[in-house]
C-alpha positions as CSV (number, residue, x, y, z in Angstrom):
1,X,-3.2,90.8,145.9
2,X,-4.3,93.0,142.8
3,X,-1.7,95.1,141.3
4,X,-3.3,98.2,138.9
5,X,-1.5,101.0,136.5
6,X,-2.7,103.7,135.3
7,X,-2.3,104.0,131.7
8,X,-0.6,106.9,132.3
9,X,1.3,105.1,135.1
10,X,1.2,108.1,137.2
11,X,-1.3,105.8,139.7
12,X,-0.7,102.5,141.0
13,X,-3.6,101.0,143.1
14,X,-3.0,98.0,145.3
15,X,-5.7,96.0,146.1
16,X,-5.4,93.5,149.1
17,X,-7.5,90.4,148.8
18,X,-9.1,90.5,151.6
19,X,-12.5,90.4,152.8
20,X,-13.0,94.4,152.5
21,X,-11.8,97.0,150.2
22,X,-8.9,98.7,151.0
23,X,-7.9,100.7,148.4
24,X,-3.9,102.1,148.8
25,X,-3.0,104.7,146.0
26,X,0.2,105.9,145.3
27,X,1.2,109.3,143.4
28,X,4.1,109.5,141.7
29,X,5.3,113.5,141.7
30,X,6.7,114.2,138.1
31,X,9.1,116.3,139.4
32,X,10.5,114.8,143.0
33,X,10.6,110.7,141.7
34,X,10.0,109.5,138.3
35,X,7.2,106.8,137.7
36,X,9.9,105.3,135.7
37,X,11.9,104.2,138.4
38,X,8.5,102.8,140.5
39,X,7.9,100.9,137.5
40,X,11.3,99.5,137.4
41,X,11.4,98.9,141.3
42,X,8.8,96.6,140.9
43,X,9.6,94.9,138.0
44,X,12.9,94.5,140.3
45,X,10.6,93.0,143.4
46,X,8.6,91.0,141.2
47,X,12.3,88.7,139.5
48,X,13.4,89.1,143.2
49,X,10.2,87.4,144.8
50,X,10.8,84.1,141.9
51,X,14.5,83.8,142.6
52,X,13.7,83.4,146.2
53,X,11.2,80.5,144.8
54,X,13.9,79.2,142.8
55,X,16.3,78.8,145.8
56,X,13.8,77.3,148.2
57,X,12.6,74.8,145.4
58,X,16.1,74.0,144.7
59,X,16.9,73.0,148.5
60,X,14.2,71.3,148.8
61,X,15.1,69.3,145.5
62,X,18.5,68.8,147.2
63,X,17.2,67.3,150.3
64,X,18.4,69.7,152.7
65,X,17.1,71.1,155.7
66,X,13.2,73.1,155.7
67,X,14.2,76.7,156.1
68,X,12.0,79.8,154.5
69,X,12.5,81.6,152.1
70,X,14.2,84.8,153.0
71,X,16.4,81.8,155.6
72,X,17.5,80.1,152.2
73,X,18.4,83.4,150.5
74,X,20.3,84.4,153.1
75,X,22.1,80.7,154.0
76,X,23.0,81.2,150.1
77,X,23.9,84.7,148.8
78,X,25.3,85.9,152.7
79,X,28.4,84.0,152.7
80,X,29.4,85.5,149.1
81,X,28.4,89.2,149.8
82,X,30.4,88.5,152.6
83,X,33.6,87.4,150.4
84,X,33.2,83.7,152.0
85,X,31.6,80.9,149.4
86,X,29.3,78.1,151.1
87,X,31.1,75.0,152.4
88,X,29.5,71.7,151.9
89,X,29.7,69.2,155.3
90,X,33.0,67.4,154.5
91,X,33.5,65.1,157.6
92,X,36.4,66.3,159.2
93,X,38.2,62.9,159.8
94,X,38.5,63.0,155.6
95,X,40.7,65.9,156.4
96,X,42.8,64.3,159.1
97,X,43.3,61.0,157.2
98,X,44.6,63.1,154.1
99,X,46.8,65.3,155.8
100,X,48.8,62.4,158.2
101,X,52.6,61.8,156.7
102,X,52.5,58.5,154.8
103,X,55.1,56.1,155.8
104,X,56.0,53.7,153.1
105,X,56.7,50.6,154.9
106,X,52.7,51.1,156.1
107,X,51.0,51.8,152.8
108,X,48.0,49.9,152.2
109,X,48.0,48.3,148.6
110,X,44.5,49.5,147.7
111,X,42.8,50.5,143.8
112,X,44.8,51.4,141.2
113,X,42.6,53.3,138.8
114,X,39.9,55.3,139.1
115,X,37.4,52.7,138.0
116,X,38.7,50.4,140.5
117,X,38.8,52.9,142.6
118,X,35.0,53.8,142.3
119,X,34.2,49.8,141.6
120,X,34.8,49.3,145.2
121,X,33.3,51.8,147.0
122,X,29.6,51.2,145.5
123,X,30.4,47.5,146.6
124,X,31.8,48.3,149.4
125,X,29.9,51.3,151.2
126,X,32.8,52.1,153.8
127,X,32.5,54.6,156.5
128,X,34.4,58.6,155.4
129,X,37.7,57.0,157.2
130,X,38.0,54.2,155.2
131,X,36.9,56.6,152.0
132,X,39.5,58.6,152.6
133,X,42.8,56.0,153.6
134,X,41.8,54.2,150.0
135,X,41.5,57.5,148.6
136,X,44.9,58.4,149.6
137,X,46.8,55.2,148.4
138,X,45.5,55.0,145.5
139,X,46.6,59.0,144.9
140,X,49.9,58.3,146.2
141,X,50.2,55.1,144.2
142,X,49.3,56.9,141.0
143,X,52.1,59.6,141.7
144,X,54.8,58.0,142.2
145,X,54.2,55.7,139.5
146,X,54.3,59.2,136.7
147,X,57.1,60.3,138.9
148,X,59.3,57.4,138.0
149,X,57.4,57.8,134.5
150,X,58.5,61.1,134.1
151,X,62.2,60.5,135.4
152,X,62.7,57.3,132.9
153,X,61.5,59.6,130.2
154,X,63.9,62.5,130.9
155,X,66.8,59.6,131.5
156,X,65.7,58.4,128.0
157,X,66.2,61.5,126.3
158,X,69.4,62.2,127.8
159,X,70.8,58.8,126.6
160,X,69.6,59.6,123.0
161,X,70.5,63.1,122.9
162,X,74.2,62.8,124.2
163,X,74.8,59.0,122.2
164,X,76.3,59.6,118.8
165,X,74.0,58.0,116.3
166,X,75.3,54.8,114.7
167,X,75.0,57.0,111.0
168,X,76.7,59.6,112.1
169,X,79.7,57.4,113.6
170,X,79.5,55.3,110.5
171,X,80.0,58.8,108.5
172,X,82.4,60.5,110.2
173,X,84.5,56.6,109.5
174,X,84.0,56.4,105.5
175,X,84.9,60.2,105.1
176,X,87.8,59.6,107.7
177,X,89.1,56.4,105.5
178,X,88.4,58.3,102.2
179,X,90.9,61.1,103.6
180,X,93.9,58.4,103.8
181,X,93.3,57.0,100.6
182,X,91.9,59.8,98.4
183,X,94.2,62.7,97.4
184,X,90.9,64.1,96.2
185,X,89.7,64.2,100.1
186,X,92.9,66.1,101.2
187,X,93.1,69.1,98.9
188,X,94.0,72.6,100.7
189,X,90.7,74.6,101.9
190,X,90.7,77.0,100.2
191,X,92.8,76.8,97.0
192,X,96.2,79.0,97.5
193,X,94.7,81.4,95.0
194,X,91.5,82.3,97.1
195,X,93.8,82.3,100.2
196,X,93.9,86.1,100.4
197,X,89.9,86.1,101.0
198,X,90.5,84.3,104.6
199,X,91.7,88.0,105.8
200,X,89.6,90.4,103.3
201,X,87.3,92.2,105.3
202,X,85.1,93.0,101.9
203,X,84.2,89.9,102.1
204,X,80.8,88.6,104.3
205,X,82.7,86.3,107.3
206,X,80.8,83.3,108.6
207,X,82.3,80.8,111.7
208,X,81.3,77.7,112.2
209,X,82.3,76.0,115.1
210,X,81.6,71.6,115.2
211,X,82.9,68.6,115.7
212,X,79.5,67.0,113.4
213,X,80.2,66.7,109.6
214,X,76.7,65.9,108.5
215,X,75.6,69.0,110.7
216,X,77.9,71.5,109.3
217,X,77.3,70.4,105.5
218,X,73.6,71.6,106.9
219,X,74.8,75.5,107.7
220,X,77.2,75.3,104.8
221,X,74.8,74.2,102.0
222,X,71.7,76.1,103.5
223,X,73.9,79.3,104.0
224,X,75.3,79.3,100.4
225,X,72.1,78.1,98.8
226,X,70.4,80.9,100.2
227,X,72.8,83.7,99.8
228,X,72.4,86.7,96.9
229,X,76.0,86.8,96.2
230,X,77.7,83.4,97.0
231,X,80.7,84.6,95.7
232,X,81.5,87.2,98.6
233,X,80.9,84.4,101.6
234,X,83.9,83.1,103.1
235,X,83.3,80.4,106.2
236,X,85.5,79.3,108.4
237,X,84.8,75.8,109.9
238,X,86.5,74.9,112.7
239,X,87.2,71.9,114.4
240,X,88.6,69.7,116.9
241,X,91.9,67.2,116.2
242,X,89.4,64.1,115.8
243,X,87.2,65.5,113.0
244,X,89.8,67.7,111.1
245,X,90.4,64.7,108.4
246,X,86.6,63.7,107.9
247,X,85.7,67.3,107.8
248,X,88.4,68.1,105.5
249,X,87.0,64.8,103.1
250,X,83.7,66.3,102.7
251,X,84.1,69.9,102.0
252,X,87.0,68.6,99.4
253,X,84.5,66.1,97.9
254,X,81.5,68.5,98.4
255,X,82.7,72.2,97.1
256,X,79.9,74.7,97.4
257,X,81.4,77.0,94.7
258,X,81.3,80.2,94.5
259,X,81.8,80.2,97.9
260,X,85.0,80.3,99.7
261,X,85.2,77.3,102.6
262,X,88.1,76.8,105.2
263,X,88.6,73.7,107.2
264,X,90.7,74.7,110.3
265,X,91.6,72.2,113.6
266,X,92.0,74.2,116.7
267,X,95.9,73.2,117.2
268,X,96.7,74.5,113.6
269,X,96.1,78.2,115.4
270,X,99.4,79.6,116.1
271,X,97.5,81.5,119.1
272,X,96.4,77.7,120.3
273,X,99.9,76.5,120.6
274,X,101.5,78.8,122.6
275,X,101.2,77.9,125.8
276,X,98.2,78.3,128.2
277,X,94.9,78.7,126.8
278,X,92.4,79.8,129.2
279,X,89.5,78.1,128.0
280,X,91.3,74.5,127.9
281,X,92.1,74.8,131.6
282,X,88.9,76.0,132.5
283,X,87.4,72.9,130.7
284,X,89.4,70.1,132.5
285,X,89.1,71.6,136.1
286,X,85.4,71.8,134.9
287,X,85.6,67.7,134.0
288,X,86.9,67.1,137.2
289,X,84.4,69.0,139.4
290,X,81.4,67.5,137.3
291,X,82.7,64.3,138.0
292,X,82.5,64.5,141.7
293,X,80.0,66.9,142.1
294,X,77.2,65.1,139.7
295,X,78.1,61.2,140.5
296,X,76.5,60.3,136.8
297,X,73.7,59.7,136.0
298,X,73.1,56.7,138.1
299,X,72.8,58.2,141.2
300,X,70.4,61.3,139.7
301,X,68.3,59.4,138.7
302,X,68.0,57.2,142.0
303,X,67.3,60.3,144.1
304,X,63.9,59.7,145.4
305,X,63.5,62.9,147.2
306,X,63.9,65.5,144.2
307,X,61.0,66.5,141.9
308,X,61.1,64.9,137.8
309,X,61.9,68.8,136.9
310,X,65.5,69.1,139.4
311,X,66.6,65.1,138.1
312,X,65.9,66.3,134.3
313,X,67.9,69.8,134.8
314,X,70.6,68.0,136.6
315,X,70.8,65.2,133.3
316,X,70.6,67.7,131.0
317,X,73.9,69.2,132.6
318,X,75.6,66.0,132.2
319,X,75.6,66.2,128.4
320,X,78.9,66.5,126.6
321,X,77.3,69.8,124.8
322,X,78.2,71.6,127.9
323,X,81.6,70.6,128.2
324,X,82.7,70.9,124.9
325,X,85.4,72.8,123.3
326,X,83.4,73.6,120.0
327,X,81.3,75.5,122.5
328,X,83.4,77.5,124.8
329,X,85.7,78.7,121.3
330,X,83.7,81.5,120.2
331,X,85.2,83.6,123.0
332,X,88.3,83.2,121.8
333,X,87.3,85.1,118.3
334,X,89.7,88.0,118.0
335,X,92.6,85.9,118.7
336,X,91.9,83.5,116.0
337,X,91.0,85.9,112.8
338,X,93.0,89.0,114.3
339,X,92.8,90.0,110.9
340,X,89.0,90.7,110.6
341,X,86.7,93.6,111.8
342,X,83.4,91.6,112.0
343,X,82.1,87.9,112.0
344,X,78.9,86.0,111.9
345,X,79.1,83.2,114.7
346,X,77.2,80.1,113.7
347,X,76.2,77.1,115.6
348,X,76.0,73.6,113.9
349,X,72.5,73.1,115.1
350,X,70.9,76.0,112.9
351,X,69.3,76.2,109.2
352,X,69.8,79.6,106.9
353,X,66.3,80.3,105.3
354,X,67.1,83.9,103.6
355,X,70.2,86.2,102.7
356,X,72.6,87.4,105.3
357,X,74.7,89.6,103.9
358,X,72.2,92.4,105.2
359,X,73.7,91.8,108.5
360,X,76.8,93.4,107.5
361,X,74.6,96.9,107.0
362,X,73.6,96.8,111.0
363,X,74.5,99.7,112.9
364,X,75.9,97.8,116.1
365,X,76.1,101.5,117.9
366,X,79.3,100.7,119.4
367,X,78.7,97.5,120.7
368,X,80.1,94.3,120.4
369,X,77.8,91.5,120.3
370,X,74.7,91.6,117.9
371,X,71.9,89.0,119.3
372,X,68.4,88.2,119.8
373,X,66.6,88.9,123.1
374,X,65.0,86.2,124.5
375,X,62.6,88.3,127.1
376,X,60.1,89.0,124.7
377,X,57.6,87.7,122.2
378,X,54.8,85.6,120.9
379,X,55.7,82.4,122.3
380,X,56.0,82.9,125.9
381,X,57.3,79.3,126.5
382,X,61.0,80.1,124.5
383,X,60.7,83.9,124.2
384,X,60.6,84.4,128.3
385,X,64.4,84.0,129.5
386,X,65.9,86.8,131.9
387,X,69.3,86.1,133.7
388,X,67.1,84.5,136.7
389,X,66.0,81.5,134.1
390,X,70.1,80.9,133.7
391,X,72.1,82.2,136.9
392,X,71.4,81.1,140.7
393,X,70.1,84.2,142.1
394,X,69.9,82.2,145.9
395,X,74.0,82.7,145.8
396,X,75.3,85.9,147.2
397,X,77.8,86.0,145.1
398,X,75.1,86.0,141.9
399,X,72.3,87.8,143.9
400,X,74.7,90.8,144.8
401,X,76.2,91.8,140.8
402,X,72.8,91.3,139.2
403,X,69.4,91.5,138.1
404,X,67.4,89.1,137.8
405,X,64.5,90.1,135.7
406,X,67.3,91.9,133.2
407,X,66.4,90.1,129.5
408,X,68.5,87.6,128.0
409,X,69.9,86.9,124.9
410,X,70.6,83.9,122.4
411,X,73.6,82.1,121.2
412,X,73.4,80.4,117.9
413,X,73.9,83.8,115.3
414,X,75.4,86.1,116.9
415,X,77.0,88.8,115.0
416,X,80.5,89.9,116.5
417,X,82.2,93.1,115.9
418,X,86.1,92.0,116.8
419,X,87.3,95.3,116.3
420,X,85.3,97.1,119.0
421,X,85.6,93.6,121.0
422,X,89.7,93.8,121.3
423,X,88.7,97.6,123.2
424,X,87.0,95.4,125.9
425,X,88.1,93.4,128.9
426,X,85.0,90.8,127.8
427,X,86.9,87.7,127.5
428,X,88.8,88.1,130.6
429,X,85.6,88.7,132.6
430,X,84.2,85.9,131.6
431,X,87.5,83.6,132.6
432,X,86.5,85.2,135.5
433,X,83.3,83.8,136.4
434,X,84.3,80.5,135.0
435,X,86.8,80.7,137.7
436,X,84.4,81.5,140.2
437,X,81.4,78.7,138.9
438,X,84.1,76.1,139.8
439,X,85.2,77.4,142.8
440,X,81.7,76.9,144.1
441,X,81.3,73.8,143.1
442,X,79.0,75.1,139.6
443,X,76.4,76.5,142.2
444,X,77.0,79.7,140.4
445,X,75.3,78.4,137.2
446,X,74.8,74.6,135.9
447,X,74.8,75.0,132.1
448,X,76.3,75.9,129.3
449,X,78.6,78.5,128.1
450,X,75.5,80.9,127.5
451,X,75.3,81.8,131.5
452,X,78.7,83.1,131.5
453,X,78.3,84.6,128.5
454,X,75.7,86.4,129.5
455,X,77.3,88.1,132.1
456,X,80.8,88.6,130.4
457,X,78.8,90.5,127.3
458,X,76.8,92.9,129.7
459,X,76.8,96.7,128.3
460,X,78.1,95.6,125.0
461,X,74.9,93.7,123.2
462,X,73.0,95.4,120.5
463,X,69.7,93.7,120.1
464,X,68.2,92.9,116.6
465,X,65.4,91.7,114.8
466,X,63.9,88.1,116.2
467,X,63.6,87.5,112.2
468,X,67.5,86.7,112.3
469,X,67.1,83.9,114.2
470,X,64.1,81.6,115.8
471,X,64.6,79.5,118.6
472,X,63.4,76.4,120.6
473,X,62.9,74.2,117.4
474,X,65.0,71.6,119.5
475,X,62.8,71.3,122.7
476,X,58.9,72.6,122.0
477,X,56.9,71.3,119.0
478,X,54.8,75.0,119.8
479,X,55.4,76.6,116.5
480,X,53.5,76.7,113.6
481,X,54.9,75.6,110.4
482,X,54.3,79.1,108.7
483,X,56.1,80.9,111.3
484,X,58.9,78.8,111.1
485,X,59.2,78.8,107.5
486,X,59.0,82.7,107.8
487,X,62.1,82.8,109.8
488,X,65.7,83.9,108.5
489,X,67.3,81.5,110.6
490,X,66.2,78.8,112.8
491,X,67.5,77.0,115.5
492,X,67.0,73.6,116.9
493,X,68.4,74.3,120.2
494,X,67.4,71.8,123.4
495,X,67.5,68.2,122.9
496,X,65.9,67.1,120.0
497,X,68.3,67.8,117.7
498,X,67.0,67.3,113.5
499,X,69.8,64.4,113.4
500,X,68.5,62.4,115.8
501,X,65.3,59.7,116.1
502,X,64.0,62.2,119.0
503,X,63.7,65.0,116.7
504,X,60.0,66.3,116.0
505,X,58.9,64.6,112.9
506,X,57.1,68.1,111.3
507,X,60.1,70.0,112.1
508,X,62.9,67.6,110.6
509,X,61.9,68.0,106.7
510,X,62.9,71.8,107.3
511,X,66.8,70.4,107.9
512,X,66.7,67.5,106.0
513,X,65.5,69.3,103.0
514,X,69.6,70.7,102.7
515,X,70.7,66.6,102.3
516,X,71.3,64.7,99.4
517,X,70.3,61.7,100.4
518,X,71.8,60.0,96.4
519,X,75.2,61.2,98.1
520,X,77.1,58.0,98.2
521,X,78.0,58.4,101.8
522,X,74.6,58.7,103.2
523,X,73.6,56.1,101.0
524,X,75.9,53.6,102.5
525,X,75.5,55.1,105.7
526,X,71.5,54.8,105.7
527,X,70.7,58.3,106.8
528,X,67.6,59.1,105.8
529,X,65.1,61.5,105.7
530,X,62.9,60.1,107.9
């Protein structure tokens, strides 16, 4: 076939090649059908007629069946205009062999890696049953194997993250022995004459609340170091019975003048002696139902039925963290400074990279508790919590009084106004649900104090800048260096805490940059930088 154009392309003259002379012309009308679009149209035919080629040389290439042409282009494009993609022939006892329940006692001890795995079947040549039974046990071998990877990894962690390090023992010993035998390591924090600062609301109030001395000389040394006016911050360390006289030793030894430091044990509150606290008896009905609701971590981690993700969650509620008093205190704020009209809540597990005194100039618009949201922002693995990633929406009781896609918030700096606070009903409500949580045998809620906190503070959280205060330094590695460094305040929330040997090596220096490691307590404690 002969295929002419007019140079006008107004006439195109087909010319059969056949013995006579047909001669088919074809006018294009200017006006009813442009000779563009002919032109086009066969330019269209022409890359249809070599894709049909293409196909039909490509199945023959493959080995497959004869068919012609328009049969291949049909076999191949029909299915997908049809919204259906072309299935290979898979024998169909591969599928029955993978989808039979596995019983253990019957497993066959087949290949163990791929390579073995593929070794044996070019030696062997076995029929698609046998493919697939090897196929199988070697799969099934290969998971449970980074199952109980995966489990000894996350038992691991919890053993190193809830185990006091040997330093930090040997620390808190020296500083505790240096309080009995130094009068140095027992003066009065602060000096009588700076005494009327502890109730001065002109001054910029910080809380810290720990039971780690090498932690807290972190937020004290960074927060001072960092502040414009020194001179104006005031922070109140408190701690538990244990720790008082170490803690005392090192902030006597280790003054961070100008600023204004007070060491305070929880039973030198007068509101902490008289009579029932709430928050102690919620914590030792909350020891006893752990105890016989968790059964250690023993028997976790011999469950063989429950996925690496439900044993890790279920360790990680075992740690003391979540059970300690240090951590349920802050909601017991107006009672202990019922003096002051606003406070800056620290944790022990945070670094101060800039000035905070311009908290004090936030507008909280009324409410009570300033925080970062957690719902929102660049890194989607930390910045994505909602009260479904923290409370049990399957319980009624949970499912009924909330949303769960409403956004989260972080403790860690949390900027509290106690005047507007002692207008609310907030810690009573959450006494409440602590209540609850144990009555239910923690099915309300597994961790923390932050779950309860997060529905005790409802209606009354102002949200501010994620600048005051990065999170997830403690449990993702995720973060660039720059952005971190660009942060006001960082926290190394999860498990890898900066003191530890699990912490993440590139992150550390930003912690352990606040140590003086010529101190002759670290020295003869061998803490180190690295």
């Amino acid at each position: 076939m002969q295929l002419h154009i007019s140079p006008s392309l107004r006439h195109i003259t087909v010319l059969p090649a056949k013995g006579f002379r047909e001669l088919c012309k074809v006018k294009i009308g200017s006006r009813r059908l442009s000779y563009r679009m002919v032109f086009y149209s066969l330019l269209f035919i022409t890359f249809l007629l070599r894709f049909v080629f293409v196909l039909t040389a490509v199945d023959a290439i493959d080995g497959e069946n004869k068919c012609s042409s328009i049969g291949c282009l049909g076999k191949r494009l029909g299915p997908r205009i049809l919204g259906r993609r072309y299935q290979p022939n898979v024998p169909e006892v591969i599928y029955q062999v993978l989808e039979e329940d596995t019983n253990p006692n019957e497993e066959e001890i087949g290949p163990q890696t791929l390579q073995e795995f593929v070794a044996e079947m070019k030696s062997e040549l076995p029929d698609a049953k046998t493919f697939a039974i090897k196929l199988k046990a070697m799969v099934t071998f290969l998971e449970e194997r980074t199952r109980t990877a995966k489990i000894q990894e996350y038992l691991y962690r919890h053993v190193a993250s809830s185990s006091i390090p040997k330093q930090l023992h040997c620390l808190t010993l020296r500083l505790a022995n240096e309080h009995s035998t130094n009068a140095n390591a027992r003066l009065q924090l602060p000096s009588a004459e700076l005494v009327p600062a502890l109730v001065d609301n002109s001054f910029f109030h910080f809380v810290l609340a720990s039971d780690n001395v090498l932690a807290a000389s972190v937020v004290a040394s960074s927060l001072v170091q960092n502040s414009l006016r020194p001179e104006k911050v005031v922070l109140h360390v408190i701690t538990d019975r244990k720790t008082y006289a170490p803690m005392q030793a090192w902030f006597s030894l280790h003054p961070l003048v100008p600023a204004i430091i007070e060491v305070k044990a929880l039973h030198q509150f007068d509101w902490f002696a008289k009579g029932k606290v709430p928050v102690l008896e919620a914590m030792e009905k909350d020891q006893k139902v752990r105890a016989q609701f968790r059964g250690g971590s023993s028997a976790i981690v011999a469950n063989n039925t429950e996925k690496p993700k439900v044993i890790a969650a279920k360790l990680q509620a075992l740690s003391p963290k979540y059970n300690s008093l240090m951590n349920h205190i802050r909601i017991n704020l107006p009672e202990m400074f019922p003096s002051l009209n606003k406070v800056v809540f620290l944790d022990d597990d945070i670094v101060i990279q800039t000035d905070l005194a311009p908290l004090w100039d936030i507008d909280m618009n009324g409410k009570v508790n300033g925080a970062v949201e957690t719902c929102r922002g660049e890194d989607k693995y930390v910045m994505s919590k909602r009260l479904k990633s923290y409370l049990n929406f399957s319980h009624p009781l949970i499912a009924s009084n909330f949303d769960p896609n409403e956004c989260a918030w972080a403790y860690g700096m949390n900027i509290f106004d106690l005047e507007q606070w002692r207008n609310t009903n907030i810690s009573q409500t959450y006494y409440y649900w602590i209540e609850e949580n144990l009555k239910s045998d923690l099915s309300l809620w597994q961790l923390g104090t932050l779950p309860p906190g997060l529905i005790a503070f409802r209606g009354h959280v102002h949200t501010i800048n994620p600048f005051w205060h990065m999170l997830g330094l403690g449990y993702q590695d995720n973060t660039t260096i720059g952005d971190v460094e660009a942060a006001g305040v960082i926290h190394f929330n999860g498990r890898a805490k900066p003191w530890l040997d699990i912490a993440f090596p590139q992150l550390r220096p930003l912690w352990t940059k606040y140590l003086n490691f010529s101190d002759r307590f670290i020295k003869s404690c061998h803490i180190r930088a690295s």
